[in-house]
N, C-alpha and C positions, 0 to 999 in steps of 0.2 A: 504575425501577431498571435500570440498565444489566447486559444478560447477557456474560459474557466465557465462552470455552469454552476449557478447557486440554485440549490431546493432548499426549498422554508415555505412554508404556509403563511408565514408573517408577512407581508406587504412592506413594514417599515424595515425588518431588517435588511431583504431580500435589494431595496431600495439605497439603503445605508452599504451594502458591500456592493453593491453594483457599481456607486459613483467612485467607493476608493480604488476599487479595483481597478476602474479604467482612467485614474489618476497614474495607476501603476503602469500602465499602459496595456493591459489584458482586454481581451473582446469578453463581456459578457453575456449570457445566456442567461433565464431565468426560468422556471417554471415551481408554480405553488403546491405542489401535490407528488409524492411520490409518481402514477401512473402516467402526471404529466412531463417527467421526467424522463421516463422508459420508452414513453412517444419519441422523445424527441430525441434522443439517443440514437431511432433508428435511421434517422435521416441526416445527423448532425454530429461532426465530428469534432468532439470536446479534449484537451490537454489535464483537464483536471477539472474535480467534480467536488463541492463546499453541499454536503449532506447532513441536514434537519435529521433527528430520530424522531421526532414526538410530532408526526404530522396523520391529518384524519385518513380515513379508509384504506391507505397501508403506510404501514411504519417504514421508516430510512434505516433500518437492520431489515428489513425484508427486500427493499430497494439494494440495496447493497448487495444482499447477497445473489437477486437475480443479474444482475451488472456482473458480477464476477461468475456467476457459470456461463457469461455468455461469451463465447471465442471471441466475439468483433468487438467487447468491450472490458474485458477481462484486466486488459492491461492498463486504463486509465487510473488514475492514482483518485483515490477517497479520502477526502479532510472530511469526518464526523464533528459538526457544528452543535455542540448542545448544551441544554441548562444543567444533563443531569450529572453530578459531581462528584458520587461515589465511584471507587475505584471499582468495584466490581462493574460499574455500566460502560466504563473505560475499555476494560477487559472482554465485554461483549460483545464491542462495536469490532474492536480489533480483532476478536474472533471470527466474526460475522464476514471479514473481506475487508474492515477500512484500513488505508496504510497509515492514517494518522488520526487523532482526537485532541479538539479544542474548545475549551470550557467556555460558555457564556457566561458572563460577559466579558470578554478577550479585547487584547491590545491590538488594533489594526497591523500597527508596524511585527508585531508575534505572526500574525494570520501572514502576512507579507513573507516574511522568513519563516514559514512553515510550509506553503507553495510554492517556494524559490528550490528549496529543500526535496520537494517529491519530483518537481521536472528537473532536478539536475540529475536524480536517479535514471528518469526516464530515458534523458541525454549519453551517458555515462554509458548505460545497457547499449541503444543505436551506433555508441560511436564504434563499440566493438562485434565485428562483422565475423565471427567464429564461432566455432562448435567446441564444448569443454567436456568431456565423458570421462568418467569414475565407474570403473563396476558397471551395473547396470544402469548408470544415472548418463543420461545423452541431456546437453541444454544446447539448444541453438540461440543463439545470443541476438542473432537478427533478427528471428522470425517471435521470440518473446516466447520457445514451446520448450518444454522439459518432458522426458519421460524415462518411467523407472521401470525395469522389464517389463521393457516394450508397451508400457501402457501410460496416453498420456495424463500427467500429474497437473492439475488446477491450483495454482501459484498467485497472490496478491504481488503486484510490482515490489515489495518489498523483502518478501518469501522470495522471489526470485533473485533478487540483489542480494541477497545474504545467503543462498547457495551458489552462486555463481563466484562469493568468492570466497567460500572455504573450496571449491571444487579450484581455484586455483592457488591455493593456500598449497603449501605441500608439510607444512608444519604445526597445521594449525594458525590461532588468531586469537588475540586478547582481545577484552569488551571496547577496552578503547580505541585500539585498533579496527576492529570492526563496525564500531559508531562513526567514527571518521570519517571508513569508506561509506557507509552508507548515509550518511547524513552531513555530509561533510563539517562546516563552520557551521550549523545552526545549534544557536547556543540552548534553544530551547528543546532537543529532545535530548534524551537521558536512557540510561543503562533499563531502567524497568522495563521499559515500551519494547526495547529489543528483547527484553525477555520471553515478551508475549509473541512477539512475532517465531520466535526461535524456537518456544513450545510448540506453535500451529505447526512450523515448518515441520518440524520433528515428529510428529504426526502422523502428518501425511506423506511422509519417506516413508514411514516404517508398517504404514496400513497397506502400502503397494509393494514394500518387499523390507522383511523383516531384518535383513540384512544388511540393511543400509540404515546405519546408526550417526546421528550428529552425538559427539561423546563432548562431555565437560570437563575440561581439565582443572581440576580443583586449584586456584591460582591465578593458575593463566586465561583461560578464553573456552575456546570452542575449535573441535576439529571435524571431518563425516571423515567415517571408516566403511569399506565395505568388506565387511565379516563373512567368512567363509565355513 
């Protein structure tokens, strides 16, 4: 049975996706406070994490982003839970580490197929027990680690699902093609969200070695070069 952990400082919300969730049939987890969260983290092996931003004495962009420098939890997928609705807070949260963003007040059956969506990535990464290397780009597929000359690269489960497979692309990949694999049937995410993810990604390639270019095919999609 799959564990989901909800943070929210709300009691009624935290209360409200507890019971569909485990309609869904998911074990859930709760805790009302960021710090109560990172507790429980350390003891408690969670599938996926449904993250509040706007909680008291630290914020779910700071939780977030502690969660992702941490190796033992790095790879757990982030639904960002929130009221706020401008695209720019969209844009933060997914900077910050989250691999998804869900606007309050949201369609259960949405939230359902947006966590079906992030463990099927999970899935998807485990089932393939290999190692994929470009240049200086080494991913080990089983162990969830990447590194780019020689020094290891800090990847959101979905930064890593979207290099892992232009790194097996050998021609490149169109948007939709690439949404596909990464998100497969879930009707609710869309070409923008990929865009942000594929910024980050692009990034942090090219902050560890300047040579290592994810390039845009005006047209088509997205391909990684490594430039000499």
């Amino acid at each position: 049975m799959k564990k989901v952990l909800v943070v929210d400082d709300e009691k009624a919300i935290v209360q409200m996706l507890s019971i569909n969730l485990k309609s869904f049939g998911y074990k859930v987890l709760s805790a009302y406070n960021g710090y109560e969260a990172l507790e429980l983290l350390q003891y408690e092996k969670v599938d996926v994490i449904l993250l509040d931003i706007m909680m008291p004495e630290i914020s779910g962009l700071e939780v977030c982003n502690k969660i992702k420098e941490n190796p033992n939890t790095r790879a757990i997928p982030i639904i960002i839970i929130s009221a706020k609705t401008q695209v720019e807070d969209r844009v933060l949260g997914l900077n910050n580490g989250a691999d998804d963003y869900l606007i309050k007040p949201f369609d259960i059956q949405e939230l359902r197929s947006r966590i079906e969506a992030v463990l099927r990535q999970v899935d998807a990464i485990e089932s393939q027990k290999k190692i994929l290397v470009k240049g200086n780009i080494v991913m080990d597929l089983s162990a969830f680690s990447v590194t780019c000359s020689s020094k290891e690269v800090d990847l959101t489960l979905t930064e890593f699902k979207i290099l892992a497979e232009l790194l097996k692309s050998k021609n490149g990949l169109n948007k939709d093609e690439l949404t596909q694999l990464i998100y497969g049937d879930c009707v609710f995410q869309n070409k923008r969200i990929l865009d942000v993810h594929m910024r980050n990604l692009r990034k942090k390639l090219e902050s560890y070695d300047s040579n290592c270019k994810i390039l845009t095919l005006r047209g088509i999609g997205y391909t990684l070069e490594i430039q000499k």
